[in-house]
C-alpha positions in Angstrom: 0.0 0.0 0.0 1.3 2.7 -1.3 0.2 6.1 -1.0 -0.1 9.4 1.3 -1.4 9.0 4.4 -4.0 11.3 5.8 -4.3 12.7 9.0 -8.2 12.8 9.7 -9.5 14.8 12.9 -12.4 13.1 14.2 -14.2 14.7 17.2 -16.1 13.1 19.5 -20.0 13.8 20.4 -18.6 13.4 23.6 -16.2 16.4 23.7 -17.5 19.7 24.6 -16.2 22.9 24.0 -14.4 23.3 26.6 -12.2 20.5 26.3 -14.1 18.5 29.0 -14.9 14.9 27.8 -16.3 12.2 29.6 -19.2 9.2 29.4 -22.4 11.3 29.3 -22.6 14.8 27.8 -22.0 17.2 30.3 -24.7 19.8 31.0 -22.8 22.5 32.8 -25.2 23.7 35.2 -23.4 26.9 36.4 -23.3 28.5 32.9 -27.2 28.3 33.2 -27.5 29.3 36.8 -25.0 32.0 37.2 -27.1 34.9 34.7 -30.6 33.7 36.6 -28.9 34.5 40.3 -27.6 37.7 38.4 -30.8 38.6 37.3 -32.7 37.6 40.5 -30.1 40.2 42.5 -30.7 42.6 40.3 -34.6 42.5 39.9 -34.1 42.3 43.8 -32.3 45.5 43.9 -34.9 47.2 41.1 -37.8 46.4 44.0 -35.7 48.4 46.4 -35.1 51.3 44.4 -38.9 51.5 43.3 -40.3 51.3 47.1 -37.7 53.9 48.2 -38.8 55.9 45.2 -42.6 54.9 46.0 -42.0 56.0 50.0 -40.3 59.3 48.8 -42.8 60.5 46.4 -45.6 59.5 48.9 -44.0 61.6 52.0 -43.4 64.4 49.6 -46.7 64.9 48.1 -48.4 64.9 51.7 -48.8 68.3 52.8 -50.3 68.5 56.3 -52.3 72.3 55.0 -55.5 72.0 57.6 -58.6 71.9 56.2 -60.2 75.3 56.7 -63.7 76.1 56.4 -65.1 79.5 54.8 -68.9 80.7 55.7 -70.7 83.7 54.5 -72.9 85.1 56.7 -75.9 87.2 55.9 -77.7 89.2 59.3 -80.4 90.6 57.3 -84.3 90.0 56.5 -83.5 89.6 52.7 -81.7 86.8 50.7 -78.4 88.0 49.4 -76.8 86.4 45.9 -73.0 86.3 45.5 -70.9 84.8 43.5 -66.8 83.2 44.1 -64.4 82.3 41.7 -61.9 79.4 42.6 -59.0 78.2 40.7 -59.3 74.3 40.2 -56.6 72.1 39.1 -56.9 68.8 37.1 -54.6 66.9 35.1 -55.4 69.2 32.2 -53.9 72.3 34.1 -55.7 75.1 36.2 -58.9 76.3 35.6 -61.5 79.1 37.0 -64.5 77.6 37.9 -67.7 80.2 39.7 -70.3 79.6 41.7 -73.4 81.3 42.9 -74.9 81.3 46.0 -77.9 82.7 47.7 -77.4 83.2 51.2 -80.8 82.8 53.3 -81.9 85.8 55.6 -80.5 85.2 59.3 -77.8 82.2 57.9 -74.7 81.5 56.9 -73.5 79.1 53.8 -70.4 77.2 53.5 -68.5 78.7 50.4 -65.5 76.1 50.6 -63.5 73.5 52.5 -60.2 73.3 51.4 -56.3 72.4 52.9 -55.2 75.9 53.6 -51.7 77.5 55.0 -51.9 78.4 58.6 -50.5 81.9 57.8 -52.6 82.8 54.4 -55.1 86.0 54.2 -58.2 84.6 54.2 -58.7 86.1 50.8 -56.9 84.2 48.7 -59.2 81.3 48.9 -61.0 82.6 45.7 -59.7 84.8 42.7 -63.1 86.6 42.7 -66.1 87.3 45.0 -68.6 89.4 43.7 -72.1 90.3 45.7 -75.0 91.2 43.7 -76.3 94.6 45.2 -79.5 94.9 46.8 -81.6 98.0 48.1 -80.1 99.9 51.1 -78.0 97.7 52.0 -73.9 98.7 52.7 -72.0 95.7 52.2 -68.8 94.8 53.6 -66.0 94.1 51.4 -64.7 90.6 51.0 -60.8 91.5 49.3 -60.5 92.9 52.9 -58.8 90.2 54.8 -59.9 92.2 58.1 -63.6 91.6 57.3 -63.1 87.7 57.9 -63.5 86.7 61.6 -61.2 84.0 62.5 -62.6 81.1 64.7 -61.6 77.5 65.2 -63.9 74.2 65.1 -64.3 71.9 67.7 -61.4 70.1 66.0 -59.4 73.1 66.4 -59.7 73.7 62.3 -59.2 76.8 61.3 -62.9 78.4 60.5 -63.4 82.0 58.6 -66.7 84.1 58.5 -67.7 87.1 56.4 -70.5 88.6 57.4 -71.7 90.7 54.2 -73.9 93.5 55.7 -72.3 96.0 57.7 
């Protein structure tokens, strides 16, 4: 026999690639394992980071404003009509929204609840307060923070009352 002899590489199913042989194929568990444990600390550390942020933004938003209370009083025989202008906000931005109200003779109505600053004028609970005049009566102005009479609730809220007639 004559002739060139050739060197053949045969490689065996066995063999993996990285140079590891043996019986059975081996199934190298750690390769599989180790991105899963990475990925479990880091989803780990992700929940963390999103309750801190959730705690953070939650103690931020919460203002502790008290909730004040705003009456209109009216001390005469007559109805009176007025009407307050509030600025509202909603996800669409700020808006003005009015209301009338007729106050009953000898009453008081509540013209708004809301979480005001302890040291705020009174006035700036609405943008505009108009009363509709009526005959011989002098009315007392409302843009005058001196004309609301500052009381406290039995919860110790802040209450203010403007009496309209003079």
């Amino acid at each position: 026999m004559a002739g060139t002899v050739l060197n053949i590489k045969v490689y065996s199913p066995l063999k993996l690639r990285s140079g590891l042989t043996g019986k059975k194929p081996a199934i190298c568990h750690y390769s599989y394992n180790l991105p899963l444990a990475k990925m479990i600390k880091t989803l780990n550390n992700m929940k963390q980071i999103i309750l801190i942020l959730i705690i953070f933004s939650l103690t931020s938003c919460m203002v502790n404003y008290p909730t004040t209370t705003f009456y209109v009083k009216n001390t005469t025989n007559k109805t009176l009509n007025f009407k307050a202008s509030v600025l509202k906000y909603s996800s669409m931005g700020s808006f003005e929204m009015t209301l009338p109200f007729a106050v009953p003779p000898n009453d008081s109505v509540l013209a708004r609840q809301v979480g005001f600053r302890k040291d705020a004028s009174p006035t700036a609970w609405f943008t505009k307060f108009i009363i509709f005049p009526s005959d011989s009566i002098n009315f007392n102005d409302p843009n005058n923070a001196t004309n609301w009479v500052k009381s406290t609730d039995e919860k110790g809220r802040p209450v203010f009352t403007f009496n309209m007639t003079k």
